[in-house]
SERO-4910 file (N, C-alpha, C, O; in steps of 0.05 Angstrom, whole numbers):
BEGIN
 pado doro    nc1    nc2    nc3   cac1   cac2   cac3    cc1    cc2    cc3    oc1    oc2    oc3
  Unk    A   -308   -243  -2011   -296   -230  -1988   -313   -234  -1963   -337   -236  -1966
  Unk    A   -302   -236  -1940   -318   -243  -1916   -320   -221  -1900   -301   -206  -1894
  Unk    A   -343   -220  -1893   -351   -190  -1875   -346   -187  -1850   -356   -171  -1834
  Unk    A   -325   -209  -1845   -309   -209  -1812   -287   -184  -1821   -282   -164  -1808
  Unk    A   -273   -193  -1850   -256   -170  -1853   -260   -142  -1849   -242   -124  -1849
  Unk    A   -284   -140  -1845   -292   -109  -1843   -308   -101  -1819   -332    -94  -1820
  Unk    A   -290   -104  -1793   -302   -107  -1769   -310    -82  -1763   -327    -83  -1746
  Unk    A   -303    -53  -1772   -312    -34  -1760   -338    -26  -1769   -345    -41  -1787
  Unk    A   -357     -5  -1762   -369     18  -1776   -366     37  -1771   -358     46  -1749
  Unk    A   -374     52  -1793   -364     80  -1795   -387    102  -1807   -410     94  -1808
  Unk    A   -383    117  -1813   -404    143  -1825   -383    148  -1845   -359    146  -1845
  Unk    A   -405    159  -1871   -398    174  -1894   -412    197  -1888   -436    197  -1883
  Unk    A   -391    227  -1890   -406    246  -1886   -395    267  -1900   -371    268  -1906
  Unk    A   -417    287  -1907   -414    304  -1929   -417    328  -1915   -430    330  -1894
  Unk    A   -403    349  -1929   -410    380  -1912   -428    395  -1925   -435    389  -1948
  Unk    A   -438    415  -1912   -453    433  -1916   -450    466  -1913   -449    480  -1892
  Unk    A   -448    472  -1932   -438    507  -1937   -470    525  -1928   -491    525  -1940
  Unk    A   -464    537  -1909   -489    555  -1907   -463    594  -1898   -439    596  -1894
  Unk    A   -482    614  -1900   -482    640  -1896   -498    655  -1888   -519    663  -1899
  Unk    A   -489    660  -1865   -505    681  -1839   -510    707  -1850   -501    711  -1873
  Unk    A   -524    727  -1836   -534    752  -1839   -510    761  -1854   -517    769  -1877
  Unk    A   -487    762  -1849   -464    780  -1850   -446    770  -1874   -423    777  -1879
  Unk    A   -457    755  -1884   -445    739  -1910   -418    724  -1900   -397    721  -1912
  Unk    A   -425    716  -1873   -399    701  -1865   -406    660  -1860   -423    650  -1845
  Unk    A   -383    646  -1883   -393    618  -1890   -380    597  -1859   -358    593  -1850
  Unk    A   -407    587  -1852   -396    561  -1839   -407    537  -1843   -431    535  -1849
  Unk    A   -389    511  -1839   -396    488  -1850   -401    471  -1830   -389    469  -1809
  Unk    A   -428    454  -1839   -443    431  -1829   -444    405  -1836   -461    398  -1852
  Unk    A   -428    387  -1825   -427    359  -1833   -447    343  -1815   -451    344  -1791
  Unk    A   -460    326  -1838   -486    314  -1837   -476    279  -1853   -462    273  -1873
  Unk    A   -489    265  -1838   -490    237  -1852   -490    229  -1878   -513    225  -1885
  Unk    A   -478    226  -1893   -488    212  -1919   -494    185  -1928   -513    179  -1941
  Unk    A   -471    164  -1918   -485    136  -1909   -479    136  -1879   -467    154  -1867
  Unk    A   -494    106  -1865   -494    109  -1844   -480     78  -1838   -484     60  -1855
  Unk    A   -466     73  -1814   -459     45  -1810   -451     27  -1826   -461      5  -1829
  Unk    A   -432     36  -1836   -419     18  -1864   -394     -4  -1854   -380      2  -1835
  Unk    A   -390    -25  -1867   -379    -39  -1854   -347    -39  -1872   -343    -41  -1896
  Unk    A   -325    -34  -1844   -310    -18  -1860   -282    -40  -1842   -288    -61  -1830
  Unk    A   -254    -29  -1846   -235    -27  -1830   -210     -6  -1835   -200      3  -1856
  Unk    A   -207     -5  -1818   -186     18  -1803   -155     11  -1800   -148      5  -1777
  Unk    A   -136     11  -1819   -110     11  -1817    -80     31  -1819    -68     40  -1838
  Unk    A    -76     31  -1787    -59     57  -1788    -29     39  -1803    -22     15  -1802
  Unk    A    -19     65  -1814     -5     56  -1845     22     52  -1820     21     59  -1796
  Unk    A     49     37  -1838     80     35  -1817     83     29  -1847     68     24  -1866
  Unk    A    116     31  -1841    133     22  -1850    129     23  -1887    117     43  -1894
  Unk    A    138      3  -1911    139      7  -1923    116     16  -1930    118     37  -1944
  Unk    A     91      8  -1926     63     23  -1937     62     44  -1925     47     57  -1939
  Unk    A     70     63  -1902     66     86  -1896     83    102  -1922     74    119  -1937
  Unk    A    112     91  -1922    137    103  -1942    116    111  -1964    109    134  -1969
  Unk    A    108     88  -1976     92     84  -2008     67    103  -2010     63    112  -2032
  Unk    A     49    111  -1987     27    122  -1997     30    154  -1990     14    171  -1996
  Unk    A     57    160  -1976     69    182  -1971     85    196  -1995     89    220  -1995
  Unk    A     95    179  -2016    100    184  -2034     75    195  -2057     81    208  -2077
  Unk    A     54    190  -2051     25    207  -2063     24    227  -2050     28    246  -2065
  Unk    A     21    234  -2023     17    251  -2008     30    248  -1989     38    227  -1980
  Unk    A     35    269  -1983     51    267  -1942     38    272  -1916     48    278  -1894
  Unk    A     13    268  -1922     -9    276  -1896    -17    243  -1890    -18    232  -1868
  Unk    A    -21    231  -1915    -34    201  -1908    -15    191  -1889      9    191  -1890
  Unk    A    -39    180  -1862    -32    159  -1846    -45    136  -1840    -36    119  -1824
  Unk    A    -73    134  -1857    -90    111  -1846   -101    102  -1875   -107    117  -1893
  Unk    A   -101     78  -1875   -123     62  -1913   -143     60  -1896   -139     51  -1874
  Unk    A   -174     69  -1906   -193     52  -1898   -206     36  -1915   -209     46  -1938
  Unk    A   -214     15  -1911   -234      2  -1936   -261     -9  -1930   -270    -20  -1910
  Unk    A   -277      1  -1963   -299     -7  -1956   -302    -30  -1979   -286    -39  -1995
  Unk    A   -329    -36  -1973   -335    -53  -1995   -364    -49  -2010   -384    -63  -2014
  Unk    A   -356    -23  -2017   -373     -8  -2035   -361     17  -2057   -339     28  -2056
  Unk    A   -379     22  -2072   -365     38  -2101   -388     53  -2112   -392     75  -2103
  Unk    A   -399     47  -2125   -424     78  -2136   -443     86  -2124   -453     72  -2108
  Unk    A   -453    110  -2129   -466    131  -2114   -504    116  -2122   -504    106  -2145
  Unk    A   -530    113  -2108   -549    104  -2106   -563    118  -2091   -573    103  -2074
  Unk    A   -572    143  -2089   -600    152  -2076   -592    149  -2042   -611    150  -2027
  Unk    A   -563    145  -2029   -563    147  -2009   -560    121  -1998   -547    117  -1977
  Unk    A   -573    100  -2015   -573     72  -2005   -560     54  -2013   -563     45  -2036
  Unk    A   -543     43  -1996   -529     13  -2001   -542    -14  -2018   -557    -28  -2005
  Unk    A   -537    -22  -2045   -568    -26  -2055   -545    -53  -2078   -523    -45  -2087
  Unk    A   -555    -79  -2083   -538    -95  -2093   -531    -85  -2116   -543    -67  -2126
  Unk    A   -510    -96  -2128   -504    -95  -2172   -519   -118  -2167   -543   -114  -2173
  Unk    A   -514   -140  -2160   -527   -161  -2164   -556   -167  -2162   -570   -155  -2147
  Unk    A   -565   -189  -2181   -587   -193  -2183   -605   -202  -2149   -591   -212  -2131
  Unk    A   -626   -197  -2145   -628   -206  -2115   -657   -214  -2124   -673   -204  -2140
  Unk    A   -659   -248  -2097   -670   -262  -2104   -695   -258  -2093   -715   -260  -2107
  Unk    A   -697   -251  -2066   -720   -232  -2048   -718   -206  -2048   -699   -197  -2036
  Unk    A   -737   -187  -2062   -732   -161  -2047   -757   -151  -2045   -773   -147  -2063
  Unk    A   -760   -147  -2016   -786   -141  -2001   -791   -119  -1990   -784   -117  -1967
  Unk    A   -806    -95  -2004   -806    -64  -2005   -830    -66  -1986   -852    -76  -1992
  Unk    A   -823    -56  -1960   -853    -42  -1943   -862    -23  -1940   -863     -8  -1921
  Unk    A   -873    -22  -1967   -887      9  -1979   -917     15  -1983   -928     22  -2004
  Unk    A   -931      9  -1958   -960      6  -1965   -955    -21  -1961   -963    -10  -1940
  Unk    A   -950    -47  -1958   -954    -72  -1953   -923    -89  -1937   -899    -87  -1940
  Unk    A   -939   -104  -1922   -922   -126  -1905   -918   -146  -1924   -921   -169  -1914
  Unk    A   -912   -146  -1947   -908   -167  -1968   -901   -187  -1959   -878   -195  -1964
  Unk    A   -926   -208  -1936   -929   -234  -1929   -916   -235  -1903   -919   -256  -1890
  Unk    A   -905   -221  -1894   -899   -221  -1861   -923   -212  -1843   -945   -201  -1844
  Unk    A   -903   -227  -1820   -927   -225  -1802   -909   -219  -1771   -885   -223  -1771
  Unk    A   -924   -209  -1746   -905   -207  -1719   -914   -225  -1705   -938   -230  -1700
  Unk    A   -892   -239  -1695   -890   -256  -1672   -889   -246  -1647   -869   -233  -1641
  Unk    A   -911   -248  -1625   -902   -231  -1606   -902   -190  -1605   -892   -172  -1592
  Unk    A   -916   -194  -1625   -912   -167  -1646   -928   -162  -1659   -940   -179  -1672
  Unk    A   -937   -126  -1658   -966   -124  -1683   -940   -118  -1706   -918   -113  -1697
  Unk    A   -945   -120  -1734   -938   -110  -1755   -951    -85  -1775   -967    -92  -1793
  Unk    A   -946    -65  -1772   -967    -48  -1782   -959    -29  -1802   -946    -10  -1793
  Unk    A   -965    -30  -1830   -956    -20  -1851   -960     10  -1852   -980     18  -1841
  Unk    A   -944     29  -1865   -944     53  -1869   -936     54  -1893   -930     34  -1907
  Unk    A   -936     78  -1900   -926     87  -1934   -903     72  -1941   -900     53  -1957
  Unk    A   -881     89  -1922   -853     80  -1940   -845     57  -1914   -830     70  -1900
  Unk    A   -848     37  -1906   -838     23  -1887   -861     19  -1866   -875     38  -1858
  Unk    A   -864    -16  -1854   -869    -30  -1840   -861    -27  -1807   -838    -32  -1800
  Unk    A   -888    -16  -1781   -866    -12  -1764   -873    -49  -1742   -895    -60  -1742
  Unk    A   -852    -59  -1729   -864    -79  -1715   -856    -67  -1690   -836    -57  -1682
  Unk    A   -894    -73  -1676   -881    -65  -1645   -896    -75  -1624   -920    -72  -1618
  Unk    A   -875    -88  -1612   -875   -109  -1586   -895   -107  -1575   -900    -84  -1569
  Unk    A   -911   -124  -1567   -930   -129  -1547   -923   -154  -1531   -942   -162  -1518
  Unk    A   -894   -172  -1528   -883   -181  -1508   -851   -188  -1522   -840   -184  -1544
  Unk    A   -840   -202  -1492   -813   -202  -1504   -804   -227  -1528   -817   -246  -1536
  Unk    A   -776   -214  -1534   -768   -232  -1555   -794   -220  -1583   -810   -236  -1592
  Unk    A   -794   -196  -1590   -805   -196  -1617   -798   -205  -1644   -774   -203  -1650
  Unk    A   -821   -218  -1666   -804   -228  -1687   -826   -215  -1710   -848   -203  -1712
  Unk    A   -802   -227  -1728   -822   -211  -1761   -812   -237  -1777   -789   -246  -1780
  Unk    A   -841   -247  -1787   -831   -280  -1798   -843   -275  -1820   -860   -258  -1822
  Unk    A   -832   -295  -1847   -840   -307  -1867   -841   -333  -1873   -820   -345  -1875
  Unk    A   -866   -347  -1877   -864   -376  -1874   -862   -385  -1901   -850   -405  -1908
  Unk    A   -875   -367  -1919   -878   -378  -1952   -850   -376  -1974   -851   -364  -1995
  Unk    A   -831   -388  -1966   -809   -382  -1997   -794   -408  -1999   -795   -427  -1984
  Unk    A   -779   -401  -2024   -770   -429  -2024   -732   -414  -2054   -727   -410  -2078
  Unk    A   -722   -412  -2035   -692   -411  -2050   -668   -416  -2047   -662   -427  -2026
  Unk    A   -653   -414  -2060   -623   -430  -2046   -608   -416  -2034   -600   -393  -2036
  Unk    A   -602   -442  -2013   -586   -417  -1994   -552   -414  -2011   -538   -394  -2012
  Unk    A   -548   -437  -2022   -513   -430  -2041   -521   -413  -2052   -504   -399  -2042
  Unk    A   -533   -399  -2065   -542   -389  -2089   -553   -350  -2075   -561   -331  -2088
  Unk    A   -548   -351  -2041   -561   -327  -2037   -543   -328  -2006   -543   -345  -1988
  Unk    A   -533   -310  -2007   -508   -314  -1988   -513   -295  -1962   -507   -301  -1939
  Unk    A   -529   -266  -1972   -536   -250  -1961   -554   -234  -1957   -562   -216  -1973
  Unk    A   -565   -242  -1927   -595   -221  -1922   -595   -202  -1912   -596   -204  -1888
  Unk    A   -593   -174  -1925   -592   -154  -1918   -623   -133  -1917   -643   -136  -1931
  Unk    A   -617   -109  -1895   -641   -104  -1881   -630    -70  -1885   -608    -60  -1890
  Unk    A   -663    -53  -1881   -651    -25  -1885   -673    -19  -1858   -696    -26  -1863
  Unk    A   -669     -9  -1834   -678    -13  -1815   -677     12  -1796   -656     24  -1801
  Unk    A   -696     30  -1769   -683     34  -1753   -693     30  -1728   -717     29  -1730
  Unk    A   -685     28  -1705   -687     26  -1684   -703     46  -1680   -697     67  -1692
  Unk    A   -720     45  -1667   -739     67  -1646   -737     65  -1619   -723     81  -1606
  Unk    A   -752     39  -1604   -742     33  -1575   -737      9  -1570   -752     -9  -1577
  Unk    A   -716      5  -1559   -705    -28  -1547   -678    -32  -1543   -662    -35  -1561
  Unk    A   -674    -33  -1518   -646    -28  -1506   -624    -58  -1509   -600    -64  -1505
  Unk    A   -645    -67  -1517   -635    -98  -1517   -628   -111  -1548   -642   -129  -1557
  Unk    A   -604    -98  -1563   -600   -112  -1587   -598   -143  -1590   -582   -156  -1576
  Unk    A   -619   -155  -1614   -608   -183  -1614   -605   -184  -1644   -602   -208  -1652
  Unk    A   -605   -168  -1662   -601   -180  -1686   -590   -206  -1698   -567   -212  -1701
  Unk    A   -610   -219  -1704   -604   -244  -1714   -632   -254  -1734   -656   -250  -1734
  Unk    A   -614   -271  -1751   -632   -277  -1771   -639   -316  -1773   -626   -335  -1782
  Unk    A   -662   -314  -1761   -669   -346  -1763   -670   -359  -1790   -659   -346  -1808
  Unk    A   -684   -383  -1795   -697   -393  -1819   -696   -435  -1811   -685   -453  -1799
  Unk    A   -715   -428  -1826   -724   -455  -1831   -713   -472  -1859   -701   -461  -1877
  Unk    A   -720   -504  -1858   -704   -520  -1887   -730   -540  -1893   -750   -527  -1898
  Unk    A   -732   -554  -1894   -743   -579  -1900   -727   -591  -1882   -740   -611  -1875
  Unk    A   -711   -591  -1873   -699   -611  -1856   -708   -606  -1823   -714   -621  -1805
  Unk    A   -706   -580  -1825   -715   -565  -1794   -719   -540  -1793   -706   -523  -1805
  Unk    A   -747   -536  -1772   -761   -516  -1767   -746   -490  -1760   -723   -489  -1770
  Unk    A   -754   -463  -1743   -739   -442  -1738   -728   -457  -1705   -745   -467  -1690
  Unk    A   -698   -456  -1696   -688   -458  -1673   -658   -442  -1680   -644   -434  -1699
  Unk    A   -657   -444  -1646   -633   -430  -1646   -600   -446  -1649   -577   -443  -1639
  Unk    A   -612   -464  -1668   -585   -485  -1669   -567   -477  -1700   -546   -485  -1711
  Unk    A   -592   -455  -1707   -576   -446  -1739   -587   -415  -1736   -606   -413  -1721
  Unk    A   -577   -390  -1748   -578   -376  -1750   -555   -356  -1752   -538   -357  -1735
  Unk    A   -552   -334  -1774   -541   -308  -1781   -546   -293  -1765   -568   -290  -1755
  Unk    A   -516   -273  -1757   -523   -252  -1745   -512   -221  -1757   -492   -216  -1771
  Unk    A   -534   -200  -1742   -533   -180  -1753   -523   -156  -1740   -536   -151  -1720
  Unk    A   -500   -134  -1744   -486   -116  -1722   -512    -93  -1713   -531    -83  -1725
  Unk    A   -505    -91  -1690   -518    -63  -1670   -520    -40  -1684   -500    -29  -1693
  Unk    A   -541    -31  -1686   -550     -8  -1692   -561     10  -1679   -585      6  -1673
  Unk    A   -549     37  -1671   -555     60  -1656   -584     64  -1656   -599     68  -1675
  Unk    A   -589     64  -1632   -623     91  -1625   -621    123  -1639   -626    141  -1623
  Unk    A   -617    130  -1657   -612    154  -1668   -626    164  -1688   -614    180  -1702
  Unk    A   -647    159  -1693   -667    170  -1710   -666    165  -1733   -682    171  -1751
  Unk    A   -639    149  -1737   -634    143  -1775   -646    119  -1779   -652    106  -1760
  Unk    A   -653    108  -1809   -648     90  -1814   -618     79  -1824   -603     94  -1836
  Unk    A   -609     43  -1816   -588     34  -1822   -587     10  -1853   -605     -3  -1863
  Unk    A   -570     13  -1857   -566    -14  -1877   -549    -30  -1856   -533    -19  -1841
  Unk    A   -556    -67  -1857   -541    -81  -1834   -551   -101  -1860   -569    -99  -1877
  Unk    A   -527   -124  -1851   -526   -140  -1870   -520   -172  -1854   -503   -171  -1837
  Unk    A   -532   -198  -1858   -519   -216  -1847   -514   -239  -1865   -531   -250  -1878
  Unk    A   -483   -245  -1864   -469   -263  -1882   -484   -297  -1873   -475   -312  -1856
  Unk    A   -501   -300  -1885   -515   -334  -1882   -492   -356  -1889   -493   -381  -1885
  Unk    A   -470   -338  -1902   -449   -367  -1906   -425   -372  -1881   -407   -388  -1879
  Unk    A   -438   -345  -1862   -414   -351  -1843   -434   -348  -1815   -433   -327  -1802
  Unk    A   -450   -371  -1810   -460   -377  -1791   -463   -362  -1761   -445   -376  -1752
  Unk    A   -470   -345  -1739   -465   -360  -1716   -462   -380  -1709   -444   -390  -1696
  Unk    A   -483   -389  -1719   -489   -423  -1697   -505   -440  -1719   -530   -437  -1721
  Unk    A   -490   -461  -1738   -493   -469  -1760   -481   -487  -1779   -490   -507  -1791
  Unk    A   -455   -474  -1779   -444   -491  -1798   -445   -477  -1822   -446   -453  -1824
  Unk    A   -446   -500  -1849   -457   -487  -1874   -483   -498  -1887   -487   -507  -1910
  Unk    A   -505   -495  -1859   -534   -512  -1862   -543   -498  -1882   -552   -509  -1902
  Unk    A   -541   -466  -1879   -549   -443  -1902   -545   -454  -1925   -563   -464  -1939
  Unk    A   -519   -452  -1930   -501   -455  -1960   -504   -485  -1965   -491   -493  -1984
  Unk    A   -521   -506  -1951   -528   -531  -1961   -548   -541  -1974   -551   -563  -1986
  Unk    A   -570   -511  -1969   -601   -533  -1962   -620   -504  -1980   -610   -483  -1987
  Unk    A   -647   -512  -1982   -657   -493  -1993   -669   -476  -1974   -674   -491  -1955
  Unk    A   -676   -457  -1970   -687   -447  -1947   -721   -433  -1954   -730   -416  -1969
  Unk    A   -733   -453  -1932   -758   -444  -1936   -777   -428  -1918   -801   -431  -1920
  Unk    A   -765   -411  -1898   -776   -386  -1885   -755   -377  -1876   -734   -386  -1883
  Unk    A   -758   -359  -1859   -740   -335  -1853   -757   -322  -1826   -782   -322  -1826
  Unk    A   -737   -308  -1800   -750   -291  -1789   -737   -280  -1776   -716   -291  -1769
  Unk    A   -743   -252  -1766   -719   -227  -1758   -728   -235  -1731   -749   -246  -1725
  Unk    A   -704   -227  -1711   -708   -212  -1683   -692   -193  -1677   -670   -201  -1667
  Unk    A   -696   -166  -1679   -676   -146  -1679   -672   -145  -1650   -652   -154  -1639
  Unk    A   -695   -132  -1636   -690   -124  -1600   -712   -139  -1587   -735   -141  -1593
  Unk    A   -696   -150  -1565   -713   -172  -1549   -734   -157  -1536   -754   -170  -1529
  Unk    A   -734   -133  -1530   -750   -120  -1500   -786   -119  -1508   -797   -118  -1530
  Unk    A   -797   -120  -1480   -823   -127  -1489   -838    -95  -1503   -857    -97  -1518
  Unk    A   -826    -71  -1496   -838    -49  -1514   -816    -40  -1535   -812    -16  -1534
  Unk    A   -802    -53  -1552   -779    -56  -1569   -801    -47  -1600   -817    -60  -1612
  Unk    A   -790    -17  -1605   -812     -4  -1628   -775    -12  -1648   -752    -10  -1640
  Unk    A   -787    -24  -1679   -774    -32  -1703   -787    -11  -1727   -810     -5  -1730
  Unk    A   -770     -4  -1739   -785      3  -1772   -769     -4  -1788   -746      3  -1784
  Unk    A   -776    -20  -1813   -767    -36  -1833   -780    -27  -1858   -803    -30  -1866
  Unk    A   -751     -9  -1870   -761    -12  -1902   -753    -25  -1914   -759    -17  -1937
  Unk    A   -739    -47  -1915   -735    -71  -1939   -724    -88  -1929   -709    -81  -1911
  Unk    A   -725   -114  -1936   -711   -139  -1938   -694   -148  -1959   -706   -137  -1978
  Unk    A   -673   -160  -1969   -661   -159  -1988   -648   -189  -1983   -631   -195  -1966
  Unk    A   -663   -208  -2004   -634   -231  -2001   -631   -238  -2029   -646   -240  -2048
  Unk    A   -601   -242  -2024   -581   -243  -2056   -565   -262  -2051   -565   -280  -2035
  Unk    A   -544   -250  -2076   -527   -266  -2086   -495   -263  -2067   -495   -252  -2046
  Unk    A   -466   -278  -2082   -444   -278  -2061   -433   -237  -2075   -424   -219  -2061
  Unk    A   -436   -236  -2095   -419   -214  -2110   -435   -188  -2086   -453   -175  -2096
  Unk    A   -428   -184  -2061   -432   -159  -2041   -413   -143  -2052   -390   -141  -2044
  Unk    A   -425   -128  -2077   -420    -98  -2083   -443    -78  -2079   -466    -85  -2086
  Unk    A   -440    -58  -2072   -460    -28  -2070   -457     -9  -2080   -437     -5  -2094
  Unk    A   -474      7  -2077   -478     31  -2094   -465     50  -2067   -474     45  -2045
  Unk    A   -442     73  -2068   -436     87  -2051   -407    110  -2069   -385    103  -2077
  Unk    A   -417    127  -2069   -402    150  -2081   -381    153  -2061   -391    150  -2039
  Unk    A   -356    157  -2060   -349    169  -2039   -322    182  -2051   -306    167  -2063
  Unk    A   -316    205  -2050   -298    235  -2064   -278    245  -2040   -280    239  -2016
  Unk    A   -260    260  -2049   -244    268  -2028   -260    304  -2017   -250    321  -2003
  Unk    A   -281    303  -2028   -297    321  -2010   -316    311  -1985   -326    328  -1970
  Unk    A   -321    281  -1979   -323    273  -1964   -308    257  -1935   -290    242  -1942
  Unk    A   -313    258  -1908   -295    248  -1892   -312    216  -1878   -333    206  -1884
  Unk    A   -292    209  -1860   -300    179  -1851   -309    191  -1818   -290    205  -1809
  Unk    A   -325    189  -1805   -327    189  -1777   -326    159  -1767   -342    143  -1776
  Unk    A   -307    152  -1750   -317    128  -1740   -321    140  -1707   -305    156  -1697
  Unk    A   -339    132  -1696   -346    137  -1666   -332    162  -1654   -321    164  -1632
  Unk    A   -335    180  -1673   -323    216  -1660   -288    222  -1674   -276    243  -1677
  Unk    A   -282    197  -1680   -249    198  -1691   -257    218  -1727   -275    209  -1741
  Unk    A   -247    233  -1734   -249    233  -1761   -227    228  -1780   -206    230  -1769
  Unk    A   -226    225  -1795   -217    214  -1817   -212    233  -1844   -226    225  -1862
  Unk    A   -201    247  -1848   -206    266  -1884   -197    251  -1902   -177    240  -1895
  Unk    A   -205    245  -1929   -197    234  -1941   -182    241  -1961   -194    256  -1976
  Unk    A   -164    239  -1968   -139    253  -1985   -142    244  -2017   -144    220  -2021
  Unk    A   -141    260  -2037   -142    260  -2057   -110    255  -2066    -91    266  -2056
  Unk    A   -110    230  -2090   -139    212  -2097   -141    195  -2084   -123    179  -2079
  Unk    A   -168    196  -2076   -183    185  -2047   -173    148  -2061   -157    133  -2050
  Unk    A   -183    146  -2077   -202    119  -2085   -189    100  -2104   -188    105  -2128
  Unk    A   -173     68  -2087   -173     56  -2103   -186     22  -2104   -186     14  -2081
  Unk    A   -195      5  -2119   -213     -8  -2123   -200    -24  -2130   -184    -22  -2148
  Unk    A   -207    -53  -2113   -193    -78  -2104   -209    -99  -2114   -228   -107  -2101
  Unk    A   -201   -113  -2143   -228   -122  -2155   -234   -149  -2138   -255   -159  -2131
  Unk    A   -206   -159  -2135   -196   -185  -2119   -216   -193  -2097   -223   -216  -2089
  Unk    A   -224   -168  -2089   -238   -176  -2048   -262   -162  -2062   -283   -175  -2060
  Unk    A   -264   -142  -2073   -288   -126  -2082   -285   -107  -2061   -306   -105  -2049
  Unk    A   -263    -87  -2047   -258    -72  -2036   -256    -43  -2047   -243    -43  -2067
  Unk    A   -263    -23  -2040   -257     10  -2038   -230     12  -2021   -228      1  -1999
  Unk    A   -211     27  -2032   -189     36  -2004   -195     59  -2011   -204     64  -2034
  Unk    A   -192     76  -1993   -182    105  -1978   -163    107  -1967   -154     93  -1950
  Unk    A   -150    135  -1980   -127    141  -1959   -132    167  -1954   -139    185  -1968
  Unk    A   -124    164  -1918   -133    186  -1905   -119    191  -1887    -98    178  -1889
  Unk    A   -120    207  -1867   -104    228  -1843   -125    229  -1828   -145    242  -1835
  Unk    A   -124    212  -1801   -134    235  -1779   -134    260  -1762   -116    269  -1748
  Unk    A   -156    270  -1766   -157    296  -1760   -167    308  -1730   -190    318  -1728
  Unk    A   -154    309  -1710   -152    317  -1687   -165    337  -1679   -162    344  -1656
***
């Protein structure tokens, strides 16, 4: 499945039951995943007829391309060929333009001029064979998104004549899961999916005080399935719109490797 199909993002979010002095309950909805790569289809005609026949509130399918619940994190079934935990160590990276400086649970890089990078020069795997480099990341400061993912071949060094790119991620205190499809180029071709690839390097935000924190690197295989629970006690926020999800929420599209939802917006 190609991750153009899933042009939106969205929030998974879960509520929260609390009770005041007076034993009177109100509810707090809070994040549960964050920026998932989704799409949004308001239902007509015979598919409106059809999923109205389940329910009569459904007006929208959303789909993801994710299925079991993981600690919060979007995290492969598949075997993955790099995975680079910055937990106490920069496991062989280094900053371009950039100090790199390790903490417990995550690596932060931060700019000391523009265009910052976080490189790896030492690997050697296939790019057919590893389709997707995915990142668990968040923004601190840098107004200037460039997410994009370089790399090097034996054939040629890091330039901007090949490279993956990666969607915008909010200043908001979270960390994100962002993912970039290496088989569907920016600016490339299928150099990725030809050749072996022997370095790699991030540039999230160009600006010269552009603060990064990175807890993992992740490159795999084509099978993009995840770990993500999602119940008809949870709703979809996309950018303030919500979404409820109508029971039974969940059906599973083995074809694309898709989640649908059917849901009602809620005004």
């Amino acid at each position: 499945m190609r991750a153009g199909r899933l042009r939106h993002k969205v929030d998974i979010e879960q509520v929260t039951l609390s009770q005041d002095s007076f034993g009177a309950e109100s509810e707090r909805w809070t994040k549960l995943y964050s920026n998932i790569p989704a799409s949004i289809e308001p239902l007509s005609g015979r598919d409106l007829f059809a999923a109205q026949q389940i329910n009569s509130e459904i007006t929208t399918k959303i789909k993801i391309r994710h299925s079991v619940a993981n600690e919060g994190d979007p995290a492969p079934q598949t075997e993955v060929t790099k995975n680079w935990q910055f937990q106490s160590s920069n496991e062989s990276f280094t900053g371009v333009r950039a100090t790199l400086t390790v903490q417990a649970e995550y690596s932060i890089l931060n700019a000391t001029a523009p265009t910052p990078q976080m490189k790896h020069l030492v690997i050697a795997f296939s790019g057919a064979e590893n389709r997707f480099v995915r990142v668990k990341v968040r923004r601190v400061v840098g107004a200037t998104w460039r997410g994009r993912v370089y790399y090097s071949t034996s054939g040629h060094g890091f330039t901007g004549n090949y490279y993956g790119g990666m969607d915008s991620i909010d200043i908001d205190g979270d960390f994100h899961f962002i993912e970039a499809d290496m088989h569907d180029l920016v600016i490339g071709g299928d150099d990725w999916k030809d050749n072996t690839i022997t370095g790699v390097y991030f540039a999230f935000c160009d600006d010269a005080d552009a603060i990064t924190y990175v807890e993992w690197i992740q490159v795999g295989g084509d099978k993009s399935t995840y770990n993500l629970e999602v119940t008809s006690k949870n709703r979809v926020n996309f950018g303030g719109r919500i979404f409820e999800i109508i029971s039974p929420p969940i059906n599973f599209d083995e074809r694309n490797r898709e989640v649908q939802l059917m849901t009602v917006e809620r005004v």
